[in-house]
C-alpha positions in Angstrom: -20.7 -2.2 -18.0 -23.7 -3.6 -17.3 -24.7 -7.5 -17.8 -27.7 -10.0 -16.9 -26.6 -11.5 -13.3 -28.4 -13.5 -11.2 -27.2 -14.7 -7.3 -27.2 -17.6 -6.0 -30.6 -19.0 -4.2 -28.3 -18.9 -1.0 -27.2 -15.5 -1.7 -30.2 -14.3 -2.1 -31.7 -15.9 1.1 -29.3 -14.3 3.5 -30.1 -11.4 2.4 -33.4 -11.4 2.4 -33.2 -12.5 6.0 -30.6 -9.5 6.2 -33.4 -6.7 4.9 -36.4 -8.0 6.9 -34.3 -7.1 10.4 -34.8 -4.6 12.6 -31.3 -3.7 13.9 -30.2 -3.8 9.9 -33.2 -1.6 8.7 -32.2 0.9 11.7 -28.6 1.0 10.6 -29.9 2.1 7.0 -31.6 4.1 8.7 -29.4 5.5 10.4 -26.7 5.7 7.3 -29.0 8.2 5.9 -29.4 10.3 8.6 -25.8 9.9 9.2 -25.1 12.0 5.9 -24.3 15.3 7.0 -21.9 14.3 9.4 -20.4 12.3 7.0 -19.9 14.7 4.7 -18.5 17.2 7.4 -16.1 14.6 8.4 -15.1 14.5 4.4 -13.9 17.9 4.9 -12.2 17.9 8.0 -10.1 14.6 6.4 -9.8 15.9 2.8 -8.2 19.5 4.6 -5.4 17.2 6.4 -2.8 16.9 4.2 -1.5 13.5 2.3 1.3 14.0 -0.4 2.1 11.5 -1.8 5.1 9.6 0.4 3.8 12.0 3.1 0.7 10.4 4.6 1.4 10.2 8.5 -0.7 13.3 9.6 -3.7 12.3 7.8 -2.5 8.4 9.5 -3.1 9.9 12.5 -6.1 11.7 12.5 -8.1 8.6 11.7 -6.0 6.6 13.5 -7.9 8.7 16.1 -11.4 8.3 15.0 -10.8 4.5 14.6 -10.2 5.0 18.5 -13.2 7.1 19.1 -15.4 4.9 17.6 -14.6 2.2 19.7 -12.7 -0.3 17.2 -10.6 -3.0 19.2 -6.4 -3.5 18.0 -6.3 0.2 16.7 -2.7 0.3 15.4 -0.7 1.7 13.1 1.8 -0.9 11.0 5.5 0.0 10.1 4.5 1.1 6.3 2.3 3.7 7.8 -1.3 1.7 7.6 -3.8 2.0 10.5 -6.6 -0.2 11.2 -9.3 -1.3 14.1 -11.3 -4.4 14.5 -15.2 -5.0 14.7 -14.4 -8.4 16.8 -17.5 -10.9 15.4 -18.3 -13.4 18.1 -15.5 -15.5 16.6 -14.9 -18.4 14.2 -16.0 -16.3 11.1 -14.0 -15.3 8.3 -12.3 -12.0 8.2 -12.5 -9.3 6.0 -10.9 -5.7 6.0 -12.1 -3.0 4.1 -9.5 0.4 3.5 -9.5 3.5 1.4 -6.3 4.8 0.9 -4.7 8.1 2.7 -2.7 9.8 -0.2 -3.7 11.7 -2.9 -2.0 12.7 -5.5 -1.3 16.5 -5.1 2.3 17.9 -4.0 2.9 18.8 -0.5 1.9 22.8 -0.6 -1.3 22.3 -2.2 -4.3 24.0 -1.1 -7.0 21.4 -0.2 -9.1 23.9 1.6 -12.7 22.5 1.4 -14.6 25.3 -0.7 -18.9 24.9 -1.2 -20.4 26.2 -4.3 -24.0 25.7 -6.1 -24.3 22.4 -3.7 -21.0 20.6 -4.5 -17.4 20.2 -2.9 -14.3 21.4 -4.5 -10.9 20.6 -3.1 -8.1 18.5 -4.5 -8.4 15.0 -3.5 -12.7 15.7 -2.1 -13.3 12.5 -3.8 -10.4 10.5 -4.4 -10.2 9.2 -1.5 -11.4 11.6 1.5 -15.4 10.4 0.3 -13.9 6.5 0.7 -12.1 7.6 4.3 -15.6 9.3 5.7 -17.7 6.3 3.9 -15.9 4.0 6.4 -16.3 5.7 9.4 -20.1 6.4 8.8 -19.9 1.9 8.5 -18.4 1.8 12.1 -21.1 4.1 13.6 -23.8 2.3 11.7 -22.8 -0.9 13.3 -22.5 0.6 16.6 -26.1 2.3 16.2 -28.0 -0.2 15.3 -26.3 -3.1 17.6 -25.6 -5.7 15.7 -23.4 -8.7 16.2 -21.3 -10.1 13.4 -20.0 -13.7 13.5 -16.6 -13.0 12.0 -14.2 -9.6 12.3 -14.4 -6.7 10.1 -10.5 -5.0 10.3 -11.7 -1.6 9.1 -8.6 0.6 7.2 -6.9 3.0 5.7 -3.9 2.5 3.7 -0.8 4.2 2.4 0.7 4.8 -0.9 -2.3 3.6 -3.5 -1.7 6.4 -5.6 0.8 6.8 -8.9 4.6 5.6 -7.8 3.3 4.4 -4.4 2.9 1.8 -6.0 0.4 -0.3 -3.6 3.1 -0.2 -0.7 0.1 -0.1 1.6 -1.6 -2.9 1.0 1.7 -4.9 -0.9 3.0 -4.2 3.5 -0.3 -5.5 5.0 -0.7 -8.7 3.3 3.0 -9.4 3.1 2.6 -9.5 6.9 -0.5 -10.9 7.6 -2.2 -14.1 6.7 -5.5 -14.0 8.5 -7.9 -12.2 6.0 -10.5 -13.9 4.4 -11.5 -11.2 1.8 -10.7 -7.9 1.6 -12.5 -4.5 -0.1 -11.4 -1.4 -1.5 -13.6 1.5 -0.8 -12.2 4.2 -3.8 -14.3 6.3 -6.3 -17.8 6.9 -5.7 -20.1 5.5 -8.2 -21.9 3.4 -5.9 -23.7 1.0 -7.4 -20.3 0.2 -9.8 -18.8 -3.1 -8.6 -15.2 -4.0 -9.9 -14.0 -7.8 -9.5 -10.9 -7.5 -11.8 -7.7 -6.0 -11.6 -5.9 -4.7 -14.1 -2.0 -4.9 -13.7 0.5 -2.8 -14.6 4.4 -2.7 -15.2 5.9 1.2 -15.2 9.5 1.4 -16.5 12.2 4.0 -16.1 14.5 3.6 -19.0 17.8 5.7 -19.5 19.8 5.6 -22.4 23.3 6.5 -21.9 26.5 7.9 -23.8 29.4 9.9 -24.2 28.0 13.1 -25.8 29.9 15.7 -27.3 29.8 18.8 -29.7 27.3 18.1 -32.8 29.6 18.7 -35.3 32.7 18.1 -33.4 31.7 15.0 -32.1 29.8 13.6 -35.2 30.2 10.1 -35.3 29.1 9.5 -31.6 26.1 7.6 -31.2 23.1 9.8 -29.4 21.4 8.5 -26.2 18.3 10.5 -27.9 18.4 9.2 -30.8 18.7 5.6 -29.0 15.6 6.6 -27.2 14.2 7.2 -30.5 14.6 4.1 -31.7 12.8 2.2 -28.9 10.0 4.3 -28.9 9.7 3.7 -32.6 10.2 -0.2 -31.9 7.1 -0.1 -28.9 5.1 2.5 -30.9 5.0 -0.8 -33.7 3.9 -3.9 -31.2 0.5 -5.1 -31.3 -1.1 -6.2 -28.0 -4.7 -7.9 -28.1 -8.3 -6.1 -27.5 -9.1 -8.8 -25.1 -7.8 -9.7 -22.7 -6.9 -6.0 -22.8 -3.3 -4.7 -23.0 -1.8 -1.3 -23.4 1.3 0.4 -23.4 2.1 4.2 -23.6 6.0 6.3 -23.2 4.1 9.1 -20.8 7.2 11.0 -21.0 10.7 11.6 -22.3 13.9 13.8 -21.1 17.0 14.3 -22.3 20.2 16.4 -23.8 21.3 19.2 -23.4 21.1 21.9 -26.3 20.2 22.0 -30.2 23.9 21.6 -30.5 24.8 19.0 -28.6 25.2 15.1 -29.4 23.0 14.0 -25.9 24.7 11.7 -23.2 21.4 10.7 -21.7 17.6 10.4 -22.8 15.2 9.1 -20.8 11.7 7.6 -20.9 8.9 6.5 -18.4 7.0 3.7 -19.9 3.7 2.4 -18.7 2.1 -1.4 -19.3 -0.7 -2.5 -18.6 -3.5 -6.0 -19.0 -6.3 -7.5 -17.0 -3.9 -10.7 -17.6 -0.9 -11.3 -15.8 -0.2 -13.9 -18.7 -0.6 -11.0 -21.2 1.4 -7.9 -19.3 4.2 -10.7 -18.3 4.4 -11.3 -22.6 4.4 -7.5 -23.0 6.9 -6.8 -20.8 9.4 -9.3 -22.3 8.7 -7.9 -25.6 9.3 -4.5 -24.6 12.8 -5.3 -22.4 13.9 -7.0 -25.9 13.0 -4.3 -28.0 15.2 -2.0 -25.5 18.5 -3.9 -25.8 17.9 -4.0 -29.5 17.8 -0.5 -30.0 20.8 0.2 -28.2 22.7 -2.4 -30.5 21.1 -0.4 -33.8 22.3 3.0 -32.8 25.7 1.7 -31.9 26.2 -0.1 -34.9 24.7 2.9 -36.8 28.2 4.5 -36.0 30.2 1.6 -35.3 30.9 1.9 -31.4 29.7 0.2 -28.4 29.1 3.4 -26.5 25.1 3.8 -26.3 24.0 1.8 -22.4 21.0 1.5 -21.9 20.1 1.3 -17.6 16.4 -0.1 -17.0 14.5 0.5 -13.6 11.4 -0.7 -12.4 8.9 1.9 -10.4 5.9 0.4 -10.9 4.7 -3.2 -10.0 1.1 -3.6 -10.0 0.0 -7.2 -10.3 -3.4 -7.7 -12.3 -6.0 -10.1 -10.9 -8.6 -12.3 -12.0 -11.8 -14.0 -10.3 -15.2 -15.7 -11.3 -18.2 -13.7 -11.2 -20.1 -16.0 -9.3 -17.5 -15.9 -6.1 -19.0 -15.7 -2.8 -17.8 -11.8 -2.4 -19.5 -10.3 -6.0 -22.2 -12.1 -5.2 -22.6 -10.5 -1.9 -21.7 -7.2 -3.1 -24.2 -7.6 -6.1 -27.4 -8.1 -3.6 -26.1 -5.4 -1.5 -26.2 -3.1 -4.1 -29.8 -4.4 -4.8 -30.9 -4.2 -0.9 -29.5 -0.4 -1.0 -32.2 0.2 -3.8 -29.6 0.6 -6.4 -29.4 -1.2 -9.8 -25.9 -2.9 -9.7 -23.2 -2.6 -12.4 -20.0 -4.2 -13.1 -17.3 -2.2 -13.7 -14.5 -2.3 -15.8 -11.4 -4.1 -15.0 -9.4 -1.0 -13.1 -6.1 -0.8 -11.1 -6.7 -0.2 -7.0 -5.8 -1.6 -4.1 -7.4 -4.7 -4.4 -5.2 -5.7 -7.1 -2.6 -7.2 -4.8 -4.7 -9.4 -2.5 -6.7 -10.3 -5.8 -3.2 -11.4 -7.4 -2.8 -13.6 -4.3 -5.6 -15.5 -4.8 -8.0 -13.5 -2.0 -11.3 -12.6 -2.9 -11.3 -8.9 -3.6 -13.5 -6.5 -4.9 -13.6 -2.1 -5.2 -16.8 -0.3 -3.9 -16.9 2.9 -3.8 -18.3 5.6 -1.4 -21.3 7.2 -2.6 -21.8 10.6 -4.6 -20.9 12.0 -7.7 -17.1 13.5 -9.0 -15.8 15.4 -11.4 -12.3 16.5 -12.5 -10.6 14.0 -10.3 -6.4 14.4 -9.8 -6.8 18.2 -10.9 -6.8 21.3 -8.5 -10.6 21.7 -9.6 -11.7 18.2 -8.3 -15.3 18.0 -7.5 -17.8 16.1 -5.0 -21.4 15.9 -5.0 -22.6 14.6 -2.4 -26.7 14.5 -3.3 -27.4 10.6 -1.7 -24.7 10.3 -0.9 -25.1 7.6 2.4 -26.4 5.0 -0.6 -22.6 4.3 -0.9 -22.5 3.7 2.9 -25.7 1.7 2.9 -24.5 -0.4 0.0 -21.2 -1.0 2.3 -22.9 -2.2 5.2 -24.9 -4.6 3.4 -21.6 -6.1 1.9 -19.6 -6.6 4.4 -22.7 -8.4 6.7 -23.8 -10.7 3.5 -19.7 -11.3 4.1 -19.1 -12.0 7.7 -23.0 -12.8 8.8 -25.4 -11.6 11.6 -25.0 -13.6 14.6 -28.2 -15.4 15.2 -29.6 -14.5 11.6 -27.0 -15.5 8.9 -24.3 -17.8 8.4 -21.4 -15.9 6.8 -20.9 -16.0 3.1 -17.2 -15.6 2.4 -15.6 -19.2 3.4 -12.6 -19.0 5.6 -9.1 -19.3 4.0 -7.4 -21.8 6.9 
């Protein structure tokens, strides 16, 4: 999505102060040469396993280079998050950029590295081991080129972004911390994409529930299927607006037992989702209505009150809205620019910066540089061909963000 954007005369002062100085020029510099060790280091982190709900020995192996590259507070928090600081020379704002750990593959799965024709195949080469290495080629950019920040840079990586892990990583690290200023999610690798809006999402398990019995028998029971049946029918029928937009889909149903059987349980998984909390929360109420009145249709179809119906959230991603012109896009927009890219807006999307963005912090998703293919499939692809522009276009965000000691002031304002 592209659009006509302009920065700020402000903006765009820092950062022309930002590309005319040495030390910066020698960290691009160095991000380029940088690349092949980058990439390497994508393999060696894409080849330690991460299941999903099974990140720790992936944790731990960049908990480790975190260490080695000299970070300050490298830890590991109780949900399974590590981080390191980049200590500023204090009273700056705060930012931490993450990519998250897991992928979405099975524990078993082969994610042995293979080269072929100049590209990188491997389940989970892009999504996320490109963000993972991306970050580490940051840290050893700053450290290169010996720059001083004025505020701290908490550099990441997170736990449980993926399908039913619903966010836990970065739902655990702001429910327990209140000191960051702005936060951004390195995931994907389009890099001169910039995503400022968060689309939500609501994920339902729904079970109908009944007796059962023998199909001709039993006739005269009411059918958890054909319950099931009914909502689907009811949600298939609601109309949800193009903008702000808000979908819905049943990704998949189970349920009975035979061709001859009246079923005792059906069940669906139901996905929700708008780029307005407003809109999903509307959605949502519709579609728990629509559930309790399909249960009442099939039991009064055969005059009973057997049919239950048991509802269970396992999805809860909250969706996230911010101006275009906020201090962080804006930042990220001229960095994209000062990394000789043309900068794009991207689509409202669902990552981790949802949840800060829900709580009112400025967030935005960057991605790591490169080119993908066949992402969350056994055939997933990386090209890495400039590659370090997604690195470059990093660096140049996070310094617009927390400012160059005796060059910039920072750009993101401090929270307290």
């Amino acid at each position: 999505m592209t659009t006509t954007y302009e920065v700020s005369a402000k903006v765009g002062s820092v950062f022309e102060k930002l590309r005319a100085e040495p030390k910066i020029q020698h960290g691009l510099v160095f991000l380029a040469e940088d690349h092949s060790n980058t990439i390497a280091e994508q393999i060696a982190i894409n080849e330690v396993p991460a299941p999903p709900f099974q990140e720790q020995e992936r944790a731990q192996f960049y908990k480790a280079k975190l260490a080695a590259l000299g970070l300050s507070d490298v830890t590991e928090d109780a949900e399974g998050n590590v981080s390191g600081v980049f200590k500023g020379i204090g009273n700056g704002p705060k930012v931490f950029i993450s990519a998250h750990l897991d992928t979405v593959f099975a524990a078993g799965t082969d994610v042995k590295v293979r080269e072929k024709e100049g590209k990188l195949y491997a389940p989970g080469i892009a999504d996320n081991a490109r963000g993972l290495a991306a970050i580490l080629s940051v840290i050893r950019a700053l450290r290169e080129s010996g720059i001083q920040t004025v505020g701290d840079i908490v550099f990441g990586a997170d736990v449980g972004e993926e399908g039913l892990g619903d966010l836990r990583g970065v739902k655990a690290f702001f429910r327990d911390r209140d000191d960051i200023d702005g936060y951004i999610a390195v995931d994907g690798v389009k890099e001169q994409i910039i995503t400022y809006l968060a689309t939500g999402s609501r994920r339902y398990e729904i079970t109908y529930r009944s007796p059962g019995g023998h199909s001709w028998n039993a006739f005269g029971l009411p059918s958890a299927i054909h319950a099931l049946g009914r909502a689907i029918a009811k949600i298939g029928d609601i109309e949800t607006p193009s903008q702000p937009k808000t979908t819905f889909t049943v990704g998949t149903i189970t349920g009975g037992t035979s061709v001859n059987s009246i079923a005792a349980t059906a069940t669906m998984l139901l996905d929700m989702r708008s780029a307005s909390e407003a809109e999903l929360k509307k959605l949502e109420t519709k579609v728990l209505g629509l559930l309790d009145e399909a249960a009442n249709e099939e039991n009064a179809r055969w005059n009973s009150t057997a049919i239950k119906v048991e509802i269970k959230l396992v999805g809860d991603r909250p969706a996230g809205q911010q101006e275009p012109t906020a201090p962080i896009v804006q930042a990220a927009w001229a960095a994209t620019e000062a990394a000789n890219l043309t900068p794009e807006f991207g689509p409202a999307s669902s990552t981790d910066a949802n949840l800060p963005m829900s709580l009112g912090i400025p967030a935005i998703r960057l991605c790591g540089g490169g080119a993908e293919g066949n992402n969350h499939s056994l055939d997933e692809w990386y090209d890495p061909t400039d590659g370090y522009r997604g690195p470059q276009k990093l660096f140049m965000t996070v310094l617009g963000l927390v400012g160059v000691a005796g060059l910039s002031e920072p750009l993101l304002p401090k929270r307290k």
